[in-house]
C-alpha positions as protocol buffer text, in pm:
chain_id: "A"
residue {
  index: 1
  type: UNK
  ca { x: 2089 y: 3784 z: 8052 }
}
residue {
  index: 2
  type: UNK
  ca { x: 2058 y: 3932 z: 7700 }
}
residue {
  index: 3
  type: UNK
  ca { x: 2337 y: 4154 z: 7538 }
}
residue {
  index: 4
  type: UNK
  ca { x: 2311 y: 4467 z: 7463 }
}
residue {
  index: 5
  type: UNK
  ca { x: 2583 y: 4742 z: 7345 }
}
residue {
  index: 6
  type: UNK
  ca { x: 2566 y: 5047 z: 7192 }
}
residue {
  index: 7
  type: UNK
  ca { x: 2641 y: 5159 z: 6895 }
}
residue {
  index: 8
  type: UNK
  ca { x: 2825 y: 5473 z: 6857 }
}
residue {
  index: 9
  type: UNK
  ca { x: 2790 y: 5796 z: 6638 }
}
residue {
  index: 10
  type: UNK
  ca { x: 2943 y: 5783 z: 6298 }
}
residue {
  index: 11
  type: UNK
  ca { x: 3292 y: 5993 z: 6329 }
}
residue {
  index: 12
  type: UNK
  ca { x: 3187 y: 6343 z: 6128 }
}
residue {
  index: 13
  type: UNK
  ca { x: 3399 y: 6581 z: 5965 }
}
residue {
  index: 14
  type: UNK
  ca { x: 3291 y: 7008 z: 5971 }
}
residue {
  index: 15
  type: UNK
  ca { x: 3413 y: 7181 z: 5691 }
}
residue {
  index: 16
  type: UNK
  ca { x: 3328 y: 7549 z: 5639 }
}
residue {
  index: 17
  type: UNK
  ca { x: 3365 y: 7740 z: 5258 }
}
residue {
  index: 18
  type: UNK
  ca { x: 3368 y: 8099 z: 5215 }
}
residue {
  index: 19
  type: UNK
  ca { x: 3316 y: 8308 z: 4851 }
}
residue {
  index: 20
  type: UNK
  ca { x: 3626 y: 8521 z: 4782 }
}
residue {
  index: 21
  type: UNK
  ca { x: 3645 y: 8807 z: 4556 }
}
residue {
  index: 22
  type: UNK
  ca { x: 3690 y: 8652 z: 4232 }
}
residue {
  index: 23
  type: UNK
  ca { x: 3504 y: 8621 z: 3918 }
}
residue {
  index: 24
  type: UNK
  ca { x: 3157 y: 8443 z: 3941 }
}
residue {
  index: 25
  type: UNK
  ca { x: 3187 y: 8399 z: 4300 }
}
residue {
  index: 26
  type: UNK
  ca { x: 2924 y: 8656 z: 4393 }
}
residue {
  index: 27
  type: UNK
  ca { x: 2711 y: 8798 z: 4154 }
}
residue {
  index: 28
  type: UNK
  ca { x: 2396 y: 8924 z: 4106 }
}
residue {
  index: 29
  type: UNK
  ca { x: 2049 y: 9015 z: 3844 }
}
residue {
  index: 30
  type: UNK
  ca { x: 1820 y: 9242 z: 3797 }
}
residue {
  index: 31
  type: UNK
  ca { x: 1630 y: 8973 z: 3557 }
}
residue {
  index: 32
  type: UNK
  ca { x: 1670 y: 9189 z: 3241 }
}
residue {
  index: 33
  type: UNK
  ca { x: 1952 y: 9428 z: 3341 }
}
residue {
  index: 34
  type: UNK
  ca { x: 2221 y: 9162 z: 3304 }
}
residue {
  index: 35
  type: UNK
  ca { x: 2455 y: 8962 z: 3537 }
}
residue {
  index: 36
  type: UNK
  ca { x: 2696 y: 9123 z: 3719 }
}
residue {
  index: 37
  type: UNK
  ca { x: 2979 y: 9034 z: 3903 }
}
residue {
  index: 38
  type: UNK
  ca { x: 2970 y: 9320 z: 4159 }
}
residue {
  index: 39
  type: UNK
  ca { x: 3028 y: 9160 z: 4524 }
}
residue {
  index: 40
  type: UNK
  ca { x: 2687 y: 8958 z: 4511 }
}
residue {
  index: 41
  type: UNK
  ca { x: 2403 y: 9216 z: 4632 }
}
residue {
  index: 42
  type: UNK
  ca { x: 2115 y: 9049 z: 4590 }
}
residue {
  index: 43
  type: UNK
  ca { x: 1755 y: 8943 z: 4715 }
}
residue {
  index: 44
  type: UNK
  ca { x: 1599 y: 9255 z: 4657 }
}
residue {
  index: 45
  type: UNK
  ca { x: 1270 y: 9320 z: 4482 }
}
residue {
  index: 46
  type: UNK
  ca { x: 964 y: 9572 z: 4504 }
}
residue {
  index: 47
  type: UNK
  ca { x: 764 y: 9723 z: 4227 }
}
residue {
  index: 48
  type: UNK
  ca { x: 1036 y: 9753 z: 3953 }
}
residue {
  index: 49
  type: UNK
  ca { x: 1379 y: 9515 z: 4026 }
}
residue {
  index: 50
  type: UNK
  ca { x: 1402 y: 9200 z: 4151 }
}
residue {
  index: 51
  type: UNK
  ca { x: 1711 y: 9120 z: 4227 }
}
residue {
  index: 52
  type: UNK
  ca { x: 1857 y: 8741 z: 4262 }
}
residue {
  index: 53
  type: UNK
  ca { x: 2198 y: 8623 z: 4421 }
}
residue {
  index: 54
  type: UNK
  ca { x: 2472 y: 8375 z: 4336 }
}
residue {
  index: 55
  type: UNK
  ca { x: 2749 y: 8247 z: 4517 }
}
residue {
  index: 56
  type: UNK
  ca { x: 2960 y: 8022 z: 4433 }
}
residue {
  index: 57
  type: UNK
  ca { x: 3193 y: 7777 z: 4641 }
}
residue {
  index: 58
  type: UNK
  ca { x: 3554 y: 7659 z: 4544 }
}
residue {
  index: 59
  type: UNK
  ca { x: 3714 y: 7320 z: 4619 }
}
residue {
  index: 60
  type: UNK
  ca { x: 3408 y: 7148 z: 4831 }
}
residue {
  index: 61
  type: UNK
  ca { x: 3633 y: 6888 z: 4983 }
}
residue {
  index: 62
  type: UNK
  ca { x: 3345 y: 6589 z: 5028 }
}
residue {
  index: 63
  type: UNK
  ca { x: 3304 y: 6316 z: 4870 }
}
residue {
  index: 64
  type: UNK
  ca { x: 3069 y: 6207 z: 4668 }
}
residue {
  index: 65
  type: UNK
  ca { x: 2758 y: 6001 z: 4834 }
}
residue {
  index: 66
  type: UNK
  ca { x: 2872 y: 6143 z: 5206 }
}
residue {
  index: 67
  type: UNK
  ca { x: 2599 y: 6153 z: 5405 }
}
residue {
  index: 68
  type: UNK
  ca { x: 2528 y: 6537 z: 5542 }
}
residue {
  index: 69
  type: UNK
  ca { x: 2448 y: 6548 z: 5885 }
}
residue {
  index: 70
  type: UNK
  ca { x: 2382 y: 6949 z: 5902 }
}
residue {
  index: 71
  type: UNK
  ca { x: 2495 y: 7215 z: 5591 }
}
residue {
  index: 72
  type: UNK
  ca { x: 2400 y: 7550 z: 5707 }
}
residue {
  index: 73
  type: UNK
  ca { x: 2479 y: 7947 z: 5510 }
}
residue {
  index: 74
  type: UNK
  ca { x: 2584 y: 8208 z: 5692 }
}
residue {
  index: 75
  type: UNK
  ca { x: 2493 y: 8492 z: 5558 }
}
residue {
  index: 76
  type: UNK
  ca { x: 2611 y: 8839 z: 5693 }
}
residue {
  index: 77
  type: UNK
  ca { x: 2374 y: 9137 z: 5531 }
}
residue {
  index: 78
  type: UNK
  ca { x: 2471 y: 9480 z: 5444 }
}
residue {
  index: 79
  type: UNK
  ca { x: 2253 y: 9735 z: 5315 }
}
residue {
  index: 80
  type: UNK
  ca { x: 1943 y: 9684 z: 5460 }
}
residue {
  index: 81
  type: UNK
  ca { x: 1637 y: 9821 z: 5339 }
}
residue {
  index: 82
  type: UNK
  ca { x: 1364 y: 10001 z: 5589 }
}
residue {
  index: 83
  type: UNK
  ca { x: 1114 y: 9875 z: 5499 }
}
residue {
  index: 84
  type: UNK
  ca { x: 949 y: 9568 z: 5740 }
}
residue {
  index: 85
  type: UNK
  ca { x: 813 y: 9382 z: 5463 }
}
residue {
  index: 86
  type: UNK
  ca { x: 1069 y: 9187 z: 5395 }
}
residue {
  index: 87
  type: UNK
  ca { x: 1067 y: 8941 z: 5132 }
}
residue {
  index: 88
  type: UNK
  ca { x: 1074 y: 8592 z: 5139 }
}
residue {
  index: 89
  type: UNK
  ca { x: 1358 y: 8407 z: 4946 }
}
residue {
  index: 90
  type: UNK
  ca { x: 1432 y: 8055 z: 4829 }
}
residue {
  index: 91
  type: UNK
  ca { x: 1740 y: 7933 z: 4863 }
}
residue {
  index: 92
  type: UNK
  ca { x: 1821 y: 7653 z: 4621 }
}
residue {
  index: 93
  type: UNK
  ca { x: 2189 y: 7516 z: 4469 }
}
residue {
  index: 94
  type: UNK
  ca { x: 2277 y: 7444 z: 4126 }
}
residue {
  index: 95
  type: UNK
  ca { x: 2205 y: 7101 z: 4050 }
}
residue {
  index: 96
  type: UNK
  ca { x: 2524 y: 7021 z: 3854 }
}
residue {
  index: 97
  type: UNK
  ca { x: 2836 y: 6798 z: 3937 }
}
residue {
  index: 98
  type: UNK
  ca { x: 3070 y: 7100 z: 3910 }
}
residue {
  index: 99
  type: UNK
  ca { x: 2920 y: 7478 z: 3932 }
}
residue {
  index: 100
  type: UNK
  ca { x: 3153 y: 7643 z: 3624 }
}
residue {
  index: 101
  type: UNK
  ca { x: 3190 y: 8041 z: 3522 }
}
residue {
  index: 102
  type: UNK
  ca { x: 2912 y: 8189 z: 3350 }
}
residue {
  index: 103
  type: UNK
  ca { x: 2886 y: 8173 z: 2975 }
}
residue {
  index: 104
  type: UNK
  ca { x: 2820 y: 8425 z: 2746 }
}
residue {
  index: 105
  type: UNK
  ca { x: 2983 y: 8719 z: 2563 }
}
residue {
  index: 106
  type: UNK
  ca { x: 2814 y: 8999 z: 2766 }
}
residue {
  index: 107
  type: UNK
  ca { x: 2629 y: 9069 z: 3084 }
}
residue {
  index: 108
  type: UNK
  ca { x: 2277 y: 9016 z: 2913 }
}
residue {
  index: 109
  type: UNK
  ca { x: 2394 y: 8665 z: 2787 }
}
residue {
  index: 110
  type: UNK
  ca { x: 2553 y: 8552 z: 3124 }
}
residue {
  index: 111
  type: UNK
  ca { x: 2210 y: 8633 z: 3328 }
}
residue {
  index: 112
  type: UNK
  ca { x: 2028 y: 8374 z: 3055 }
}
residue {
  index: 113
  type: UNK
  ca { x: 2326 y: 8171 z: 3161 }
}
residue {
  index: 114
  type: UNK
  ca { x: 2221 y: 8161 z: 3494 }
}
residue {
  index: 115
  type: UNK
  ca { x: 1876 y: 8182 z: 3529 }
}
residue {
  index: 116
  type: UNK
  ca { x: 1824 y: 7870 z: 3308 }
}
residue {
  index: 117
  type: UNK
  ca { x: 2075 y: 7669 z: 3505 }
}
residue {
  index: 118
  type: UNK
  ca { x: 1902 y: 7370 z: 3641 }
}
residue {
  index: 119
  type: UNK
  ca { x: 1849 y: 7412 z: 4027 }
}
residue {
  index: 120
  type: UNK
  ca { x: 1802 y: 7165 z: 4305 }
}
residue {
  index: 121
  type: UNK
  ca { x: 1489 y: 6983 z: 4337 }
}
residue {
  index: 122
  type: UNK
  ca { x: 1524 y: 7031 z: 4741 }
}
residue {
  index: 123
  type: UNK
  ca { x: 1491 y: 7454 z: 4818 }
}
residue {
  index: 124
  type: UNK
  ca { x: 1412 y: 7646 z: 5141 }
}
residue {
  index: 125
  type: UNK
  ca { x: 1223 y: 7917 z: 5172 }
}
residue {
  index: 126
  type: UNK
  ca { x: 1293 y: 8173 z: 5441 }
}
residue {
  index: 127
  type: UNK
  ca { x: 1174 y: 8508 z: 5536 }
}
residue {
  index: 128
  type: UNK
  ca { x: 1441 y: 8777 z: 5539 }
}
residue {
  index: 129
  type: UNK
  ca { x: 1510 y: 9000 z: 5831 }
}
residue {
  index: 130
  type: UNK
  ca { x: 1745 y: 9270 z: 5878 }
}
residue {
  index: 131
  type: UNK
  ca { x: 2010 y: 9101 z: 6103 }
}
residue {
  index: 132
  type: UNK
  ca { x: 2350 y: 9121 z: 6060 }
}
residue {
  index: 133
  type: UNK
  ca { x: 2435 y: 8792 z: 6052 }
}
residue {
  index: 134
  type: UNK
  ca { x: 2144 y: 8524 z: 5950 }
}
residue {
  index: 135
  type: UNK
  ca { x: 2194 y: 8102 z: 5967 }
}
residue {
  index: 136
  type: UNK
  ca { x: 2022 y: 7938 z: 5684 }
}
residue {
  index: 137
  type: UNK
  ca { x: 1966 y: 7552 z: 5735 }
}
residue {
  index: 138
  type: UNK
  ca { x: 2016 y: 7382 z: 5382 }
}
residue {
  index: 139
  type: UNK
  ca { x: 2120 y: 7038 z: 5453 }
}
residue {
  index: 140
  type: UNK
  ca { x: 1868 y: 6906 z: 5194 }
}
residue {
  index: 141
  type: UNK
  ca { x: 1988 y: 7109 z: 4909 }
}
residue {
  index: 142
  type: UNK
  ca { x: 2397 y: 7021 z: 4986 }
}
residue {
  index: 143
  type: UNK
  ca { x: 2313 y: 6649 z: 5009 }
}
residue {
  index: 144
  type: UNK
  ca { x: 2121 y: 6621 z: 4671 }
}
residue {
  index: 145
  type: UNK
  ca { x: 2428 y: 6789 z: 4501 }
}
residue {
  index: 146
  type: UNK
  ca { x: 2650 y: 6583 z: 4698 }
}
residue {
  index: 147
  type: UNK
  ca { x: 2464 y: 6242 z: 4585 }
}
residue {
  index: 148
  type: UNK
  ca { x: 2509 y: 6313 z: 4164 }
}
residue {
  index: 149
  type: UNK
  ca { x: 2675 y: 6047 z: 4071 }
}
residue {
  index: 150
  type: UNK
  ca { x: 2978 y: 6270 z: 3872 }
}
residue {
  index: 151
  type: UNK
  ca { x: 3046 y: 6482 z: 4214 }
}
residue {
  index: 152
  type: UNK
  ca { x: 3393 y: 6496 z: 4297 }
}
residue {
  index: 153
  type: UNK
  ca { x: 3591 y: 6649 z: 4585 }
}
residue {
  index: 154
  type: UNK
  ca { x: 3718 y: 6996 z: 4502 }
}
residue {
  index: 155
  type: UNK
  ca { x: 3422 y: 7090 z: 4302 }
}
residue {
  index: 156
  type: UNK
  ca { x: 3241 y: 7369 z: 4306 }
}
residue {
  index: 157
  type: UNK
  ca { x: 2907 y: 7466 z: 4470 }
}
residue {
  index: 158
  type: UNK
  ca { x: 2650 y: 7760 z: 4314 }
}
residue {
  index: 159
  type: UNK
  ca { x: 2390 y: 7877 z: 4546 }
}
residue {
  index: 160
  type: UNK
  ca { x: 2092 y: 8068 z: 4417 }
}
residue {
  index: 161
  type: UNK
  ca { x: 1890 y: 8363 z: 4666 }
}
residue {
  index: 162
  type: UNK
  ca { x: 1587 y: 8434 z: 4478 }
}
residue {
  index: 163
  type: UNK
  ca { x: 1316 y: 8644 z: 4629 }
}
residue {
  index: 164
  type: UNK
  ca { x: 981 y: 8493 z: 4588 }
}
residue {
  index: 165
  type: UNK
  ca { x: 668 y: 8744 z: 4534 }
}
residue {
  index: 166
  type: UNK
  ca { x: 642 y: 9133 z: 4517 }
}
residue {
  index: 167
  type: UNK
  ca { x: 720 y: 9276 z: 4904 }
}
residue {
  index: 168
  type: UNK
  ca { x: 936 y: 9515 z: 4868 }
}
residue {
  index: 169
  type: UNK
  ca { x: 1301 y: 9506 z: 5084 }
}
residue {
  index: 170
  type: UNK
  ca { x: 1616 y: 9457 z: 5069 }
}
residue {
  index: 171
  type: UNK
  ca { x: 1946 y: 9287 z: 5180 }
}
residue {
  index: 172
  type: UNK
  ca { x: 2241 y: 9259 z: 5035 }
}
residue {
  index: 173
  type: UNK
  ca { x: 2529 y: 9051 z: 5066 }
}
residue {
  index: 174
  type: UNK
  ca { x: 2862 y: 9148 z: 5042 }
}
residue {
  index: 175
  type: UNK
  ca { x: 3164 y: 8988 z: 4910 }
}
residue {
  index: 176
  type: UNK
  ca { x: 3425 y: 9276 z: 4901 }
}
residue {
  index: 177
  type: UNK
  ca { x: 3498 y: 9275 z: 5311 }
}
residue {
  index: 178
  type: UNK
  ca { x: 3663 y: 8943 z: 5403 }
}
residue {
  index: 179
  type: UNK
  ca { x: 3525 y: 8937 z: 5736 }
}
residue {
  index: 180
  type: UNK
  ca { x: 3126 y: 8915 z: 5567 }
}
residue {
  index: 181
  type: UNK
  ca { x: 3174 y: 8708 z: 5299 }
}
residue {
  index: 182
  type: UNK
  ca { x: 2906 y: 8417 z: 5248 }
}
residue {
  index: 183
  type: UNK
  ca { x: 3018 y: 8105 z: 5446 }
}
residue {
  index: 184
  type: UNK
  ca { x: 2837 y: 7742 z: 5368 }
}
residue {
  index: 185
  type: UNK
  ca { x: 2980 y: 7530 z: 5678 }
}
residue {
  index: 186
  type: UNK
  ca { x: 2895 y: 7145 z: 5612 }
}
residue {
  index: 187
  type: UNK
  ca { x: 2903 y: 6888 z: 5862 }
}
residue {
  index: 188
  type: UNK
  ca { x: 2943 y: 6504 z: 5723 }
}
residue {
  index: 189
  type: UNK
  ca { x: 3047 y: 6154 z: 5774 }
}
residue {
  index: 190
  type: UNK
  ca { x: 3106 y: 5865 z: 5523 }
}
């Protein structure tokens, strides 16, 4: 009689992360009106703006080369937009060991800051709706960070919401209320 056993799931570890209300953790462009660190609105564009979104994430307890079993943002939106075309955003992390501050001696210097900051070669693309609460899945983007060889526990995370074409809507995110900050929630196991 042959043996056979089973072999059982890797032990994983959930960890959730939520932006707070201090500087650079939510901010947001206008791509030419400057960087601003005003609770995060974002992913907004029509005929005249288009808006992008950063958030960033403190003391990411994982370490480095932990395999991610599911990373997923939860974003709660706040002033909605009307109008059913909603764009389409990519969703992409900073592809850097340790997300720092942005640079720069004014607003206009900061947005060059971060628009040129190098992003993750994994993105997702989702279309927007006008939910309250929405559950991106961005496993891919977390685990390519994750993997850099110079990641550390307790660094930080950037995340990037960029709207991709022209259709005009709008959501914004909102930092300020505690209860609707962004949340990434990572699940992982050595």
């Amino acid at each position: 009689m042959p043996w056979s056993f089973v072999v059982p799931e890797p032990l994983t570890k959930t960890v959730s992360y939520q932006t707070d209300r201090i500087d650079d953790d939510g901010n947001f462009s206008t791509y030419g009106n400057g960087w601003r660190n005003n609770g995060g609105f974002g992913a907004e564009c029509g005929e005249y703006r288009r808006f992008i979104a950063s958030f960033r994430f403190r003391n990411v307890d994982i370490p480095q080369g932990s395999i991610i079993k599911e990373a997923r943002l939860l974003a709660y939106a706040g002033n909605n937009s009307a109008d059913p075309n909603m764009p389409t955003v990519r969703i992409q992390f900073e592809n850097t060991d340790d997300a720092e501050s942005y640079q720069g001696g004014n607003i206009y210097q900061q947005e060059d800051d971060a628009i040129s900051r190098p992003r993750t070669q994994v993105y997702h693309d989702y279309l927007l709706n006008q939910d309250f609460l929405s559950i991106y899945e961005v496993t891919g983007s977390v685990q390519e960070v994750i993997s850099r060889e110079g990641w550390t526990s307790l660094n930080k995370m950037n995340v990037f919401i960029e709207p991709l074409g022209a259709e005009a809507g709008r959501v914004g995110y909102n930092i300020y209320d505690a209860t609707q900050r962004m949340i990434l929630r990572i699940e992982y196991y050595l």
